[in-house]
C-alpha positions in Angstrom: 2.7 18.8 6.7 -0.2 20.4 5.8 -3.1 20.6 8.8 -6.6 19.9 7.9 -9.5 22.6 8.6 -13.6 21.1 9.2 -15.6 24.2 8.2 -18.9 23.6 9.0 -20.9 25.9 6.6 -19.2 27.4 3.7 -19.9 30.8 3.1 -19.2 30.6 -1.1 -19.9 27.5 -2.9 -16.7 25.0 -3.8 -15.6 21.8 -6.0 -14.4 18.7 -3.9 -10.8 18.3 -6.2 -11.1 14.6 -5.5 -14.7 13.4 -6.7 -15.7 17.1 -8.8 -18.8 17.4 -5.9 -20.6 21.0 -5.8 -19.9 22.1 -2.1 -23.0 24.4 -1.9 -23.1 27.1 0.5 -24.2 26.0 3.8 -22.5 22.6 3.3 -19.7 21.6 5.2 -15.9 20.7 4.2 -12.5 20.3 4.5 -9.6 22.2 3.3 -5.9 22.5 3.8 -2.9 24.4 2.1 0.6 23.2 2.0 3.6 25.6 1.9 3.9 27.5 -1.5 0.9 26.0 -2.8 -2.6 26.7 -3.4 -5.9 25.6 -1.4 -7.5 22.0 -1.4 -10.7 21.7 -0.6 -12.5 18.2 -0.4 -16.3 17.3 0.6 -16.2 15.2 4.1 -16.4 11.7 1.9 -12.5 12.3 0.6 -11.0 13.3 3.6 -7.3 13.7 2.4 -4.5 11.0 2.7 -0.8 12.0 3.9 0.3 11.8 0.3 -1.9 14.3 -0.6 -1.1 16.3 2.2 3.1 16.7 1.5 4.6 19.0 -0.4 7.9 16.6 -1.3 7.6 14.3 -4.3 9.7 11.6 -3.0 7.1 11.7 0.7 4.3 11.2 -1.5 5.6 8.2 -3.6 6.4 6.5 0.0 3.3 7.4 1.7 1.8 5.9 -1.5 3.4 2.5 -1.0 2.2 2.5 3.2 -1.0 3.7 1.9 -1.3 1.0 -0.7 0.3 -1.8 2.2 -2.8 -0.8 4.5 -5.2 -1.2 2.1 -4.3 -4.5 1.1 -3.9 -5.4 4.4 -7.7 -3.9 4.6 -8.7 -5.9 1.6 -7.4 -9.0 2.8 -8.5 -9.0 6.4 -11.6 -7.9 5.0 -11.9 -10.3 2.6 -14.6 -13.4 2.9 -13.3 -16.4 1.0 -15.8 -18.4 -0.7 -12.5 -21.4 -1.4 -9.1 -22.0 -1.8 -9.1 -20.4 -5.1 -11.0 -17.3 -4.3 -8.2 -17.0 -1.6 -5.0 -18.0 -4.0 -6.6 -15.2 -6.2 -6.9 -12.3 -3.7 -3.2 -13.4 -2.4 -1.6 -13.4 -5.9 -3.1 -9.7 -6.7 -2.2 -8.7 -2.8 1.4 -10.2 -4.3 1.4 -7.8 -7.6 0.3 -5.0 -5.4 3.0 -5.6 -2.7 5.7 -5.5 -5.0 5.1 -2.7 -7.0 4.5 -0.9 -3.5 8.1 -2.0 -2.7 9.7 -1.3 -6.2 8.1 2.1 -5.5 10.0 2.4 -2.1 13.3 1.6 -3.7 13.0 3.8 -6.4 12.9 6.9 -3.7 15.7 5.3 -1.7 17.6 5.0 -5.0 16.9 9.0 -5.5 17.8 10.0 -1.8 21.1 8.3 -2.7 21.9 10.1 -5.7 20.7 13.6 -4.4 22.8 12.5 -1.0 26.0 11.4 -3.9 25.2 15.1 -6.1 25.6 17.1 -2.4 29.0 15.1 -1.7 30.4 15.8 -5.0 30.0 19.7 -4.0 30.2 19.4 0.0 32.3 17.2 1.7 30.9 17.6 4.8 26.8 17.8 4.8 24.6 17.1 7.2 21.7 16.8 4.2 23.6 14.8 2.4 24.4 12.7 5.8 20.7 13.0 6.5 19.5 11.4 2.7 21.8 8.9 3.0 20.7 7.6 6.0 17.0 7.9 4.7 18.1 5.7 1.5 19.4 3.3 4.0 15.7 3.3 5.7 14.2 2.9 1.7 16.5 0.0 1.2 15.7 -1.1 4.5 11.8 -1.1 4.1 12.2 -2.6 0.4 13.6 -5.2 1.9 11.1 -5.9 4.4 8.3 -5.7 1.7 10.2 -8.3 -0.5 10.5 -11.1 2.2 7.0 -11.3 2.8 6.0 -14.6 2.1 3.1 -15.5 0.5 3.6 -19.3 0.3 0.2 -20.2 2.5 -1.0 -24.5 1.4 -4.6 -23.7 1.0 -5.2 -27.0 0.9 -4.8 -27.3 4.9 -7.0 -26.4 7.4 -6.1 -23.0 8.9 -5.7 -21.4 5.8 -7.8 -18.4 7.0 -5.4 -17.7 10.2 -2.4 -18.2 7.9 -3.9 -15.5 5.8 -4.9 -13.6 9.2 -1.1 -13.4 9.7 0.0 -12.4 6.2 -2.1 -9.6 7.3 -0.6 -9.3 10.2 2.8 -8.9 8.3 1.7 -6.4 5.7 0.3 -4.0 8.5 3.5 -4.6 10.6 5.8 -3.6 7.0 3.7 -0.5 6.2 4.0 0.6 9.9 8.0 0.6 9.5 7.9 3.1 6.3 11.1 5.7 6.2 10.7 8.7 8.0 11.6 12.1 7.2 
């Protein structure tokens, strides 16, 4: 993983790659560069996520889906319902959002299990392939985890709010349990 350098005054002027901002000269900001790539730069407003730091294809999709789990989560914790169907409304996008984060994870597990299937065919004994299989197992594990989330809250009752306060409390825990590498 890339590490993340503050420079405090550039000395040539620069384009944030994530908003198209002039970085004048004099003006402060932030710049990494990942292993057989080129240099990022980004003014201090974008500072970069960890899918933007990787350099693996499959990392990036699943710190996509934790990224896009802790912003709902944001979103929903943060969110001020004006009724019970403001609230079924933000829950049945959260909903969409989850699962596409979750069809996202099981797509990589699905590829870390064909990469892990392709190295067996050539290798019988591999400690990558051992090592892809087991994080397609994790994939699978997570998707699963993202898919029981249940989002059956009676707005209707009182409470509704801590019921949604612990949907919140479900997503954060999910995205916290993403695959590592």
């Amino acid at each position: 993983m890339a590490r993340i350098h503050q420079v405090k005054r550039a000395r040539k002027e620069w384009t944030c790659q994530e908003c198209g901002v002039v970085i004048a000269k004099g003006d402060p900001y932030l710049w990494w560069k990942p292993r057989y790539s080129y240099k990022h730069t980004r003014c201090l407003e974008h500072y970069p996520k960890m899918s933007d730091r990787t350099t693996s294809d499959k990392m990036a999709r699943l710190y996509e889906a934790q990224e896009s789990l802790e912003s709902i989560a944001n979103d929903l914790s943060g969110y001020n319902c004006q009724g019970s169907t403001d609230a079924q409304e933000a829950i049945s996008v959260a909903q969409s959002s989850i699962e596409e984060a979750g069809e996202l994870a099981n797509e990589v597990g699905e590829e870390y299990q064909e990469a892990a299937d392709n190295i067996h065919q050539a290798f019988t004994e591999s400690e990558i392939a051992d090592r892809c299989e087991e994080i397609a197992g994790e994939c699978e594990s997570w998707y699963s985890g993202i898919m029981e989330i249940d989002f059956q809250i009676n707005l209707d009752e009182e409470g509704w709010q801590d019921a949604i306060e612990a949907l919140v409390g479900e997503i954060q825990n999910i995205a916290s349990d993403m695959p590592s590498y």
